[in-house]
C-alpha atoms as an extended CHARMM CRD file, in Angstrom:
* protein
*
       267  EXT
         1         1  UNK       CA              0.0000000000        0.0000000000        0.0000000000  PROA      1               0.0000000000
         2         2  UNK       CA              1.2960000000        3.5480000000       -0.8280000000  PROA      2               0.0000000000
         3         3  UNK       CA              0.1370000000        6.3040000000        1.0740000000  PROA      3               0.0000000000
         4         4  UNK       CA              1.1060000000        9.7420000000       -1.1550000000  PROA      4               0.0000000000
         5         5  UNK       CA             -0.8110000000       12.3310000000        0.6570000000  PROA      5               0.0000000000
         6         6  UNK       CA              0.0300000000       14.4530000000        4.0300000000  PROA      6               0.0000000000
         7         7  UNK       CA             -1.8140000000       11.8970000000        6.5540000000  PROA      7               0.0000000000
         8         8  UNK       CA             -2.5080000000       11.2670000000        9.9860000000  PROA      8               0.0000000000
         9         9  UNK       CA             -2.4360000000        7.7750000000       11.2300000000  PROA      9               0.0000000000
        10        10  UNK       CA             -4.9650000000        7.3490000000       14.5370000000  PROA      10              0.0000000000
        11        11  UNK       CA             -5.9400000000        4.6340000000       16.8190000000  PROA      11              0.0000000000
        12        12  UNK       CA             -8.7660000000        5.6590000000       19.3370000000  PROA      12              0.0000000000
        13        13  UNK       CA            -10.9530000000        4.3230000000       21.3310000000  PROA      13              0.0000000000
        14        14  UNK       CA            -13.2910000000        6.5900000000       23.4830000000  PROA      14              0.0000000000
        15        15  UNK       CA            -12.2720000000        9.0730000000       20.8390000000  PROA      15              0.0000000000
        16        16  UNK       CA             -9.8300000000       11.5720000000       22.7030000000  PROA      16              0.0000000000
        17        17  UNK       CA             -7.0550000000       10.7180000000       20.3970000000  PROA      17              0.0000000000
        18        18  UNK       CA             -9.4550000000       10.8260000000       17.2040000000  PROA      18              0.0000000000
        19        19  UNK       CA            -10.6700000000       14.4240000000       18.3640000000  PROA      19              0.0000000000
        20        20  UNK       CA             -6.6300000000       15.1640000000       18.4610000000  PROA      20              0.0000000000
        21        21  UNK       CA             -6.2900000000       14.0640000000       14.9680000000  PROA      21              0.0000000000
        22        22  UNK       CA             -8.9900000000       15.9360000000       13.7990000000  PROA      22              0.0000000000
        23        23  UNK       CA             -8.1300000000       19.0690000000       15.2670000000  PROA      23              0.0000000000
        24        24  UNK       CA             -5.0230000000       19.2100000000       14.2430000000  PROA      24              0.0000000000
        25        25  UNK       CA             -5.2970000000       17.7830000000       10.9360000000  PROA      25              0.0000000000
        26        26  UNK       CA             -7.5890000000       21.2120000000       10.8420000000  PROA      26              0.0000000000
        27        27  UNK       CA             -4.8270000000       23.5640000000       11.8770000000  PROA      27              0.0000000000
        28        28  UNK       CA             -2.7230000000       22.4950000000        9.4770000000  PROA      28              0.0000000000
        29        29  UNK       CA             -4.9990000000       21.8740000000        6.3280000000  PROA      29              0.0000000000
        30        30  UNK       CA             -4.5540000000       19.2550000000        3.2380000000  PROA      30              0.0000000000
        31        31  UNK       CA             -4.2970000000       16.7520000000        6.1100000000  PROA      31              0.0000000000
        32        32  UNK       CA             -6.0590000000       13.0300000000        5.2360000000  PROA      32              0.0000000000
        33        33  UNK       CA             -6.7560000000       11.2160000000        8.5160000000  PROA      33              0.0000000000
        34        34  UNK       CA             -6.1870000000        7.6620000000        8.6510000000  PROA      34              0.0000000000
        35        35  UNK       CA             -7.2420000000        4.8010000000       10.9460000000  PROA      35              0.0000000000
        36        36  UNK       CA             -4.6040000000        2.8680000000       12.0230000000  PROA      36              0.0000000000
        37        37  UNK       CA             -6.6400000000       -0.4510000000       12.5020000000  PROA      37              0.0000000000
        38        38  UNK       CA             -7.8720000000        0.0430000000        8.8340000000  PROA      38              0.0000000000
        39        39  UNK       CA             -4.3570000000       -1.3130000000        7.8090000000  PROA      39              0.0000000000
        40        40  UNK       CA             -3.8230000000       -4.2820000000        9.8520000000  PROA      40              0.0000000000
        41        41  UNK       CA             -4.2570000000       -6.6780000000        6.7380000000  PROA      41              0.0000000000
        42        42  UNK       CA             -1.7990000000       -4.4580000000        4.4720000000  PROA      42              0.0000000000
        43        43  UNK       CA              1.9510000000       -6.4550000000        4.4910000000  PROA      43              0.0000000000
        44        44  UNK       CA              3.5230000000       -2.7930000000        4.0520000000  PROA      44              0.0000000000
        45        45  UNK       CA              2.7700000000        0.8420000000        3.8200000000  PROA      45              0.0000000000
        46        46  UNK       CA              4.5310000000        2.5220000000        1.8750000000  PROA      46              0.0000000000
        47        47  UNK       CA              4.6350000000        6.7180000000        2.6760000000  PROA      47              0.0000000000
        48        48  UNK       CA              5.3520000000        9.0870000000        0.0650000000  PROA      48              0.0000000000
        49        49  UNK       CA              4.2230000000       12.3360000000        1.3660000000  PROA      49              0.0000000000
        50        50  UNK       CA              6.0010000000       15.1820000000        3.0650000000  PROA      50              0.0000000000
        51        51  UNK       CA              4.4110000000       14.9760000000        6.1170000000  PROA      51              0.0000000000
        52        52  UNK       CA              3.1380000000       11.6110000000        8.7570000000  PROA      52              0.0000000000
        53        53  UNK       CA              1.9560000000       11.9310000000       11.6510000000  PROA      53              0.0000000000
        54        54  UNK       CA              1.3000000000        9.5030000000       13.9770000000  PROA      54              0.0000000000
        55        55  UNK       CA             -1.7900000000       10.0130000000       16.8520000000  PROA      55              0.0000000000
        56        56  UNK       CA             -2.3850000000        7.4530000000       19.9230000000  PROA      56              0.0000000000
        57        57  UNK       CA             -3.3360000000        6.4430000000       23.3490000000  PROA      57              0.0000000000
        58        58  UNK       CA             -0.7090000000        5.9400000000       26.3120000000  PROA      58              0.0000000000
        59        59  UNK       CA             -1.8520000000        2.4350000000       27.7810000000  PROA      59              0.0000000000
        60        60  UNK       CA              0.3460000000        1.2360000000       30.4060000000  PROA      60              0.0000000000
        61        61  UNK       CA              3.0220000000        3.7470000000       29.9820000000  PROA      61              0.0000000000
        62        62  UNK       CA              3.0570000000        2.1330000000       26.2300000000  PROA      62              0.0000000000
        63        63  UNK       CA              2.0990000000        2.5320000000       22.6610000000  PROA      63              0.0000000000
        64        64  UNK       CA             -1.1530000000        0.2350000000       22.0210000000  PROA      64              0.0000000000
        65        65  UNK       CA             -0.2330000000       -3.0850000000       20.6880000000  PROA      65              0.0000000000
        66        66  UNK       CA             -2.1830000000       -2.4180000000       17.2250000000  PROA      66              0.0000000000
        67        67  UNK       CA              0.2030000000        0.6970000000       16.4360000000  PROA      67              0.0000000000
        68        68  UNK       CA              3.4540000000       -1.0520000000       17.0860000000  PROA      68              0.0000000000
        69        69  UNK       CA              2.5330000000       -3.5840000000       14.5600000000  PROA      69              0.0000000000
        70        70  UNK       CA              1.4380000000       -1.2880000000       11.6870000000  PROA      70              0.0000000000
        71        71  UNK       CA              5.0180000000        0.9850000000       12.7940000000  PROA      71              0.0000000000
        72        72  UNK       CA              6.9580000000       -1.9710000000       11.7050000000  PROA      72              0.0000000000
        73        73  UNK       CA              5.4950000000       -2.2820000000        8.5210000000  PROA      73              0.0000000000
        74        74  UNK       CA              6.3710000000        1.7100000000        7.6010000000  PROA      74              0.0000000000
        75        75  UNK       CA              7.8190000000        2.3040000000        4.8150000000  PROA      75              0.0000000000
        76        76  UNK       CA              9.3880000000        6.3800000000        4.7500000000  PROA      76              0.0000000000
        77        77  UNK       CA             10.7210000000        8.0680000000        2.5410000000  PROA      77              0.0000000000
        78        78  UNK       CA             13.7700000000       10.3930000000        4.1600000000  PROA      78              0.0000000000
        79        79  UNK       CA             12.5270000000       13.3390000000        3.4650000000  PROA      79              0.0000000000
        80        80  UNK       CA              9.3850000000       13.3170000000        5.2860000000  PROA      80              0.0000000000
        81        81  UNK       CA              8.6640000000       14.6430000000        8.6700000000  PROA      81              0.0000000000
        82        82  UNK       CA              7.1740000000       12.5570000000       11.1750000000  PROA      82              0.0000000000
        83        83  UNK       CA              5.4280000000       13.6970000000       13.8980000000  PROA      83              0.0000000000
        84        84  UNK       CA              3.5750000000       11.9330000000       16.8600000000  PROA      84              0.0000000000
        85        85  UNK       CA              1.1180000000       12.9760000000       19.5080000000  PROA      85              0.0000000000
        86        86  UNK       CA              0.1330000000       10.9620000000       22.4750000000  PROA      86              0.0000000000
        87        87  UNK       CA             -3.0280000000       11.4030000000       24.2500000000  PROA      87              0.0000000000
        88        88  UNK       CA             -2.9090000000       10.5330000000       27.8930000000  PROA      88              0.0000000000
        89        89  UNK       CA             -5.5930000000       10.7150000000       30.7670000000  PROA      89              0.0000000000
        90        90  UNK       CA             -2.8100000000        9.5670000000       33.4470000000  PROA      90              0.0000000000
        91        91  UNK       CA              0.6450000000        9.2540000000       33.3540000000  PROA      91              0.0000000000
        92        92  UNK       CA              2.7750000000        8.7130000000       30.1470000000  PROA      92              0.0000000000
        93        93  UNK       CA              6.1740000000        8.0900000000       31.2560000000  PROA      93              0.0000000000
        94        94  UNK       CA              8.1100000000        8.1400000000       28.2000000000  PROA      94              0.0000000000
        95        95  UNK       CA              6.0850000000        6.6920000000       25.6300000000  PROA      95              0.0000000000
        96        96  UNK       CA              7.3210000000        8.8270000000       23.0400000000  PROA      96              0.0000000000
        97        97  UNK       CA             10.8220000000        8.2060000000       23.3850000000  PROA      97              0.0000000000
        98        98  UNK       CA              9.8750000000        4.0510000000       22.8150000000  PROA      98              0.0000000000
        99        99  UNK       CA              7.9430000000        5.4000000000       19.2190000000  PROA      99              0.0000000000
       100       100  UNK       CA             11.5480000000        7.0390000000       18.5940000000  PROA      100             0.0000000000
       101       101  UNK       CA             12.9090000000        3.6220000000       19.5500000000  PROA      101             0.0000000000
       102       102  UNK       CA             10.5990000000        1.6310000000       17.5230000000  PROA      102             0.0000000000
       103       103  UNK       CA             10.9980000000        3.4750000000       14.7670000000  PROA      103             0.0000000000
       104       104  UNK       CA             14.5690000000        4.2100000000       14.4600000000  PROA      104             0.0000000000
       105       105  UNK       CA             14.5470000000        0.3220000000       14.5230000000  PROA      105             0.0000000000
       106       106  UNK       CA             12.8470000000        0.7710000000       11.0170000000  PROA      106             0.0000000000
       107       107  UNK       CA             15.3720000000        3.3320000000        9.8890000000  PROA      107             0.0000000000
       108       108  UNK       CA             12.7910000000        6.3660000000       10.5620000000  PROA      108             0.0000000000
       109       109  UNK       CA             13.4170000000        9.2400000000       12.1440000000  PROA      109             0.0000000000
       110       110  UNK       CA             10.9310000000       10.8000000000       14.4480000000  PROA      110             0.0000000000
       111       111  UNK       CA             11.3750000000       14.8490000000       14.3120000000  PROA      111             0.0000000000
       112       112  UNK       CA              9.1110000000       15.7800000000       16.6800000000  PROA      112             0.0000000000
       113       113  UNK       CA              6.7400000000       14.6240000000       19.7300000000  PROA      113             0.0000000000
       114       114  UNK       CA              4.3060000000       15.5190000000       21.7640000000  PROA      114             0.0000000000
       115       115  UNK       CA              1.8840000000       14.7160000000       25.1340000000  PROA      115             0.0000000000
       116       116  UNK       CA             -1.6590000000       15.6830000000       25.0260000000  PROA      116             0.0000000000
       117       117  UNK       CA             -3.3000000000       15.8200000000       28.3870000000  PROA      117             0.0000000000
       118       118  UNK       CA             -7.1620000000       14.6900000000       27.7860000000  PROA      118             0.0000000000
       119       119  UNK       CA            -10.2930000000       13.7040000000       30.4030000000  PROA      119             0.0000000000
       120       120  UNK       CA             -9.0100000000       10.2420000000       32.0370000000  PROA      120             0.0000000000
       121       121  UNK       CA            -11.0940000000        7.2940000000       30.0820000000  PROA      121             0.0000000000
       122       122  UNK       CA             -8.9920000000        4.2620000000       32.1390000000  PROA      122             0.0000000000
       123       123  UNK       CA            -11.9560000000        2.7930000000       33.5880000000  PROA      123             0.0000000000
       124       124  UNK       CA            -10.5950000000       -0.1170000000       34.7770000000  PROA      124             0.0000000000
       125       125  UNK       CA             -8.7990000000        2.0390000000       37.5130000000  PROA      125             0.0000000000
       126       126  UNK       CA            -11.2300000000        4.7600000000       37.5590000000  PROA      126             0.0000000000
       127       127  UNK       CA            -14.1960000000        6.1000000000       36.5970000000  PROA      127             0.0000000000
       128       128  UNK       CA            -15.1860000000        9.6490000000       34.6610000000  PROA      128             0.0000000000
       129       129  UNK       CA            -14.1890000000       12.8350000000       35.9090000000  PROA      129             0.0000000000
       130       130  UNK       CA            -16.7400000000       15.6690000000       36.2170000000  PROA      130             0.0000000000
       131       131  UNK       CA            -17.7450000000       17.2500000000       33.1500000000  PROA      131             0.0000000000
       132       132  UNK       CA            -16.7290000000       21.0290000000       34.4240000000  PROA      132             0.0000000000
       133       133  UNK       CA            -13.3400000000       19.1100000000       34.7340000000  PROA      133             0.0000000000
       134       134  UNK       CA            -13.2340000000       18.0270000000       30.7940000000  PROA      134             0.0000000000
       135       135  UNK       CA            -14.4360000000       20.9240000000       29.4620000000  PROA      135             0.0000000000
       136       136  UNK       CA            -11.4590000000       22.4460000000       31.1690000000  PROA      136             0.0000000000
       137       137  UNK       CA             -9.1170000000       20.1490000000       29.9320000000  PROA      137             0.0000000000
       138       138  UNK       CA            -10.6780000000       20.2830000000       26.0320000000  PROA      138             0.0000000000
       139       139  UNK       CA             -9.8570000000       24.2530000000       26.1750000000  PROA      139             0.0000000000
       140       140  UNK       CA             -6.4930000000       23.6320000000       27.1560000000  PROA      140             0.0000000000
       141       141  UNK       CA             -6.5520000000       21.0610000000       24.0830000000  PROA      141             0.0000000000
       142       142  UNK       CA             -6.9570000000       23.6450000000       21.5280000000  PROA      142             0.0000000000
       143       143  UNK       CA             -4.3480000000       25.7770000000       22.3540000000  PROA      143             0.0000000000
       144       144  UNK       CA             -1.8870000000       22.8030000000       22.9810000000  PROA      144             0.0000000000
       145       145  UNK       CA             -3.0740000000       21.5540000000       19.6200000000  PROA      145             0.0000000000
       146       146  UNK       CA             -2.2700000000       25.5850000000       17.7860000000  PROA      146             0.0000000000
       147       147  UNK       CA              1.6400000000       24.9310000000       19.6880000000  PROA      147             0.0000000000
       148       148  UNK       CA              2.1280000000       21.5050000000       17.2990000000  PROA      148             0.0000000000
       149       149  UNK       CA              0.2910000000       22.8390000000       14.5280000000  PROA      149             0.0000000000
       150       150  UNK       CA              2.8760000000       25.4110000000       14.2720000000  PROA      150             0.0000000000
       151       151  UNK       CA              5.7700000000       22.9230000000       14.4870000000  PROA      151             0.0000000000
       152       152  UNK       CA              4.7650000000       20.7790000000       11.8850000000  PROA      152             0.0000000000
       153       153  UNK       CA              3.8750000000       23.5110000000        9.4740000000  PROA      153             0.0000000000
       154       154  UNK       CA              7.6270000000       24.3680000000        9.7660000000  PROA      154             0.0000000000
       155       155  UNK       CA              8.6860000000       20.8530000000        9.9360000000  PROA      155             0.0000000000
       156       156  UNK       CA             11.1310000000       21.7940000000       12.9500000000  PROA      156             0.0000000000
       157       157  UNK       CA             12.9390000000       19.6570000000       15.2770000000  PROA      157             0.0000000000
       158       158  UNK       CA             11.0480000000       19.2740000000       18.6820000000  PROA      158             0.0000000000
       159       159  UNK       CA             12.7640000000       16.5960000000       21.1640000000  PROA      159             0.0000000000
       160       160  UNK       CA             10.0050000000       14.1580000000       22.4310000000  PROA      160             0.0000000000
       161       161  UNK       CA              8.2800000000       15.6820000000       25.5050000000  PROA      161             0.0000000000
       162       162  UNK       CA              8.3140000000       13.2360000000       28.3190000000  PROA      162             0.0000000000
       163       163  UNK       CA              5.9740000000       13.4250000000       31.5250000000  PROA      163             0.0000000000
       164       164  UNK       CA              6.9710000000       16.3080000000       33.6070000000  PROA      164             0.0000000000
       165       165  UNK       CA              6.4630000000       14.1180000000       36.9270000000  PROA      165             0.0000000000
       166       166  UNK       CA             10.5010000000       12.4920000000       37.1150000000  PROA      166             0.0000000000
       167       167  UNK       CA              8.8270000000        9.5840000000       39.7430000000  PROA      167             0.0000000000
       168       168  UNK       CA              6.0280000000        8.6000000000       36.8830000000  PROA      168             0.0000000000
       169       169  UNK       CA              9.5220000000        7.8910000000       34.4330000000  PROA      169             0.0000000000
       170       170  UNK       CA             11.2510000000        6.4020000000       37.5790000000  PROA      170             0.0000000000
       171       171  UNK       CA              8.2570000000        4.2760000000       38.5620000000  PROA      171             0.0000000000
       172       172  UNK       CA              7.9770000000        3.1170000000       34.4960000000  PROA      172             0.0000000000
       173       173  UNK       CA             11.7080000000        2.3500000000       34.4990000000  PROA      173             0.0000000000
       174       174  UNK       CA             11.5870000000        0.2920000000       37.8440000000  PROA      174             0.0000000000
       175       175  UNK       CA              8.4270000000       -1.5200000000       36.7870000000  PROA      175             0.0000000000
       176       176  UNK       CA              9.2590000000       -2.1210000000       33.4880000000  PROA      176             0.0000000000
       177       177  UNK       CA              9.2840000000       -6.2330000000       33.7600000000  PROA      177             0.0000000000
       178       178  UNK       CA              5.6250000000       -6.0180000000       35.5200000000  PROA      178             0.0000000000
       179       179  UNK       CA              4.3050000000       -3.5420000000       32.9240000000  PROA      179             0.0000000000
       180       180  UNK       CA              6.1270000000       -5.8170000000       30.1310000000  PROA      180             0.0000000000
       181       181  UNK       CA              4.3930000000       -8.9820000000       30.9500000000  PROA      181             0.0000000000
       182       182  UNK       CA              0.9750000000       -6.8570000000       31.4490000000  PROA      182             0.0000000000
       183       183  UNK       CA              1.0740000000       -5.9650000000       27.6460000000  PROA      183             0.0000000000
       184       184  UNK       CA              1.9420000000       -9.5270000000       26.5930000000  PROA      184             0.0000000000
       185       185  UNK       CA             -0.8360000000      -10.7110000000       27.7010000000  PROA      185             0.0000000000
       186       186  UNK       CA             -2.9970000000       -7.5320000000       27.2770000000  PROA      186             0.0000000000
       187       187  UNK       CA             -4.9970000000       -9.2040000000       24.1940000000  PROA      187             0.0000000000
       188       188  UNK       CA             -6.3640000000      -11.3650000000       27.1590000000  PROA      188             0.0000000000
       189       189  UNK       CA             -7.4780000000       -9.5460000000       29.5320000000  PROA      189             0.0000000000
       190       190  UNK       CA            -10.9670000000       -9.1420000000       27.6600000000  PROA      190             0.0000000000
       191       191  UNK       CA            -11.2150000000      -12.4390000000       29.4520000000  PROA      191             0.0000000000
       192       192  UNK       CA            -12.7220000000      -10.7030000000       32.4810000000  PROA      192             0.0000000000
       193       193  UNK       CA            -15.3610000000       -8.6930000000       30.5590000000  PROA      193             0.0000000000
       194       194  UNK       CA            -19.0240000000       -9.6270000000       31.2320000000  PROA      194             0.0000000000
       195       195  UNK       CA            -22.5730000000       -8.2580000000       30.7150000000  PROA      195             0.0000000000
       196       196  UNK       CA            -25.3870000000       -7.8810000000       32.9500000000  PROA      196             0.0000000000
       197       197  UNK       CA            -29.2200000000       -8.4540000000       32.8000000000  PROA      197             0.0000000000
       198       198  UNK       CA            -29.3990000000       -4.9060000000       31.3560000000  PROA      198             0.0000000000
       199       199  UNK       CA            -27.7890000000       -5.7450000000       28.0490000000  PROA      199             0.0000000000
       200       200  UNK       CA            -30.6640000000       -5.7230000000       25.3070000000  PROA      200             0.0000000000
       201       201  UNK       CA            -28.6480000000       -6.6590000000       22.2540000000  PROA      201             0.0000000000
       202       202  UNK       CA            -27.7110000000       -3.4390000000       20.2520000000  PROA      202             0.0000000000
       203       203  UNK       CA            -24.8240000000       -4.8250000000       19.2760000000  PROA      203             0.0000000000
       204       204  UNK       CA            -23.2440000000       -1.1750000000       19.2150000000  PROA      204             0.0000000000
       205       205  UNK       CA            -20.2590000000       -2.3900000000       20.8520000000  PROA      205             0.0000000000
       206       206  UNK       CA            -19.3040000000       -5.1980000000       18.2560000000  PROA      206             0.0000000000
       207       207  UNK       CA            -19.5300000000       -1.9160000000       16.2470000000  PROA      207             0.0000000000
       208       208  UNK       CA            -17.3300000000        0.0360000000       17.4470000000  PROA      208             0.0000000000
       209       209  UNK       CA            -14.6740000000       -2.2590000000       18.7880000000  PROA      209             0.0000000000
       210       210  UNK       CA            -11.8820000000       -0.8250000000       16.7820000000  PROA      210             0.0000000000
       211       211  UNK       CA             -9.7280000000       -3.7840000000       16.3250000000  PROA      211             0.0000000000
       212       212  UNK       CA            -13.3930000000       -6.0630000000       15.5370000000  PROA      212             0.0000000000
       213       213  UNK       CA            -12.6780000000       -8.2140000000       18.7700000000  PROA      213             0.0000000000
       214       214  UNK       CA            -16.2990000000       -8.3630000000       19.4390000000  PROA      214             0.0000000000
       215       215  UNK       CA            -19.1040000000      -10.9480000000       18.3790000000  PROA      215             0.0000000000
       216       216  UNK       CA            -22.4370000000      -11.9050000000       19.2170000000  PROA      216             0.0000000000
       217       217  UNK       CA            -23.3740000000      -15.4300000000       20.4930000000  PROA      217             0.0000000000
       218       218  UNK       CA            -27.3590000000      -15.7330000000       21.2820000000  PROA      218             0.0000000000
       219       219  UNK       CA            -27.5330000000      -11.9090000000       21.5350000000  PROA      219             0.0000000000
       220       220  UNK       CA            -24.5410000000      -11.4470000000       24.1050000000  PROA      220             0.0000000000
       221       221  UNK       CA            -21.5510000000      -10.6610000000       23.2090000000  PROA      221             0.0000000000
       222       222  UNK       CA            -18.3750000000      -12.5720000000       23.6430000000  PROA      222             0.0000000000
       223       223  UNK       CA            -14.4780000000      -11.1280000000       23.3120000000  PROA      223             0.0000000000
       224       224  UNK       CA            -12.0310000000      -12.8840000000       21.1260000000  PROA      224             0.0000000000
       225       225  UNK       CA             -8.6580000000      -12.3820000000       22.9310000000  PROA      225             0.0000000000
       226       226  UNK       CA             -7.4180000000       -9.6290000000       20.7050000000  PROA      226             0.0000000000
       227       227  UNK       CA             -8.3590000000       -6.8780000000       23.2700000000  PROA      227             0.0000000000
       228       228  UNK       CA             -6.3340000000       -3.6180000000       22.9340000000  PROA      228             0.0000000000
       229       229  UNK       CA             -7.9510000000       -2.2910000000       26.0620000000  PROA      229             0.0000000000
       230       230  UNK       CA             -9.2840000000        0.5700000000       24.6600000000  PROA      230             0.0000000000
       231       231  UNK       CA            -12.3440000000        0.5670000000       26.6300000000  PROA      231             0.0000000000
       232       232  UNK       CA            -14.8270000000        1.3900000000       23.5700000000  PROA      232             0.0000000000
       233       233  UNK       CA            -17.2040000000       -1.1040000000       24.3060000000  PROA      233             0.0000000000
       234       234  UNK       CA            -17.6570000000       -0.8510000000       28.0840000000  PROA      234             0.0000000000
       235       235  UNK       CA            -17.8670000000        2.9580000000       27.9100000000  PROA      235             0.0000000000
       236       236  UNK       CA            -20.5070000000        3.4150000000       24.9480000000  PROA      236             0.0000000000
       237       237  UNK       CA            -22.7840000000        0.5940000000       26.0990000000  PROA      237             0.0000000000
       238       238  UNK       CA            -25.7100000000        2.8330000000       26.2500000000  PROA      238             0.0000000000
       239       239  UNK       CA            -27.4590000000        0.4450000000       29.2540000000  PROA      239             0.0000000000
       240       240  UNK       CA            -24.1340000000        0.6140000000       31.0580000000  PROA      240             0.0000000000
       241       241  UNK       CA            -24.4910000000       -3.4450000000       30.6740000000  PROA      241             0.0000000000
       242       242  UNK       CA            -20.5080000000       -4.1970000000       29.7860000000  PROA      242             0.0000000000
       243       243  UNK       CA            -18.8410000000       -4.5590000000       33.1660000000  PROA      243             0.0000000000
       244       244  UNK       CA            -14.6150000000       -5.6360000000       33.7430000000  PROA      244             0.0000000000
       245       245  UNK       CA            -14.3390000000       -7.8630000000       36.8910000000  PROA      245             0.0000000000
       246       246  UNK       CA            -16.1710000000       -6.4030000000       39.6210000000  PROA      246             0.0000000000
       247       247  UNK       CA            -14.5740000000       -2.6980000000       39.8190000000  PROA      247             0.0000000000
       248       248  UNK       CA            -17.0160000000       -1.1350000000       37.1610000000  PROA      248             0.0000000000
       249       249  UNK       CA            -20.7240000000       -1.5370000000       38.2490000000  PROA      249             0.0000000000
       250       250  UNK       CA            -20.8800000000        1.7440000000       39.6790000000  PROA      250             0.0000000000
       251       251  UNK       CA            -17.9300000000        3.8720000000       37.7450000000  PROA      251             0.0000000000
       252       252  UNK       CA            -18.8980000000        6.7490000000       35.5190000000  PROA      252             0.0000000000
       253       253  UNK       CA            -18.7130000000        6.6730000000       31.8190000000  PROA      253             0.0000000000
       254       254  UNK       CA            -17.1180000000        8.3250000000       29.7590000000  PROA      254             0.0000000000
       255       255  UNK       CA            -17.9530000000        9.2220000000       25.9440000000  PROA      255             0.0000000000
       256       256  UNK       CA            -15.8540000000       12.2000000000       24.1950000000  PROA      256             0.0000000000
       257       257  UNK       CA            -18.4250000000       15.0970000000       23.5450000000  PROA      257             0.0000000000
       258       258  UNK       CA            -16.7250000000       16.1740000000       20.8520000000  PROA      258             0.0000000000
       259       259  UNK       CA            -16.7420000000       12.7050000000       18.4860000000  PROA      259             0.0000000000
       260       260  UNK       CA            -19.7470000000       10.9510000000       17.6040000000  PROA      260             0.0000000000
       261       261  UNK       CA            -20.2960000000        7.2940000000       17.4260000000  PROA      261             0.0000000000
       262       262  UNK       CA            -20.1210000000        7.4030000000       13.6010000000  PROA      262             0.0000000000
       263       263  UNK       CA            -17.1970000000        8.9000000000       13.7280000000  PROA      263             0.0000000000
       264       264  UNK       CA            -15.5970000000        6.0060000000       16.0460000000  PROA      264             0.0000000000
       265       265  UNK       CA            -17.1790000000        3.2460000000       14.0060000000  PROA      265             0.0000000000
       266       266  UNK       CA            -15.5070000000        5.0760000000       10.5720000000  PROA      266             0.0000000000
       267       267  UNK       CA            -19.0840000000        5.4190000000        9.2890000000  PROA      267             0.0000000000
């Protein structure tokens, strides 16, 4: 596959880091916007334009699984600039400095990256800050989103921003073997997903499971072990039916404002 335009690859869940994407890829104009899971079957992408960027969730102090796969089938040419953005509710550690990693291993440079604070979606730890509390956040957004726009419109150099707390990259660095064996097995830990009485068959979240790990058996669904824990289906059930383990029953949704469900599902 050949990808000749300016483009934004995404992978989102909730839709924080597709409301990134978007925003920037309107700041900067002549932007296509492309979804990362949308290329799992292609053996290699090929990029011929002057600009990639590259937009994604921090899960587990990490780049989701799905992303690393499709970075190591990148294809570059030297003269583009490549840009990434990670959105993070809690702490990122240096995620952007593995993408640098990853890709260098591919013989790509990364010129410039970024951490985008958005409302926490990690339900499995927590559940949805107030409202009053996003809306603040989503303001600071846009003018965090003007700052890269103006970067990669003059395709400068801008070292990889790193979480500004030095015991979240400490903790990361000390835990690294725990967190490490977490991800390996992260594509089972759908395993502990269940529904309640309240589920009335929608089907919405086979829907909008971005990597299609979802499927319906007798009007329930079931999970198929390829889990990026994105959190997609358990936060736009609309009867709140999807529960992880026993920590969610009572937690508080969340569902970006800003992104509708068409948008998620790529409708």
């Amino acid at each position: 596959m050949i990808i000749e335009e300016d483009t934004i690859l995404y992978f989102s869940g909730t839709g924080n880091s597709l409301q990134v994407a978007n925003d920037i890829a309107r700041e900067l104009g002549n932007f296509n916007l492309c979804k990362i899971t949308s290329l799992v079957a292609k053996e290699k992408i090929k990029i011929e334009g002057k600009a990639l960027g590259i937009v994604f969730p921090v899960i587990y102090n990490r780049l989701p699984l799905v992303v690393e796969r499709i970075i190591k089938k990148l294809e570059i040419n030297k003269d583009t600039y490549v840009f990434a953005v990670a959105t993070h509710g809690g702490t990122p550690a240096e995620v952007l400095n593995k993408l640098k990693k990853l890709l260098q291993n591919n013989n790509i440079m990364l010129n410039s990256g970024f951490l985008l604070h958005m409302p926490l979606n990690n339900i499995f730890a927590f559940g949805s800050i107030s409202i009053e509390k996003q809306n603040k956040i989503f303001q600071k957004e846009k003018y965090k989103v003007k700052h890269i726009a103006n970067i990669v419109t003059k395709h400068e150099n801008y070292k990889c921003e790193v979480s500004p707390l030095i015991f979240d990259t400490l903790i990361d660095r000390i835990f690294i073997k725990t967190t490490d064996k977490i991800v390996k097995n992260l594509h089972l830990r759908d395993k502990d997903f269940w529904v309640d009485d309240n589920c009335n068959g929608c089907r919405l979240c086979e829907k909008i499971c971005p990597v299609n790990n979802i499927q319906f058996n007798i009007n329930k669904p079931t999970w198929k072990h390829n889990c990026e824990q994105c959190a997609a289906c358990i936060q736009y059930c609309p009867k709140e039916a999807i529960q992880w383990r026993t920590k969610t029953k009572k937690r508080r949704r969340y569902r970006n404002p800003n992104i509708s469900i068409n948008e998620l599902i790529g409708c």
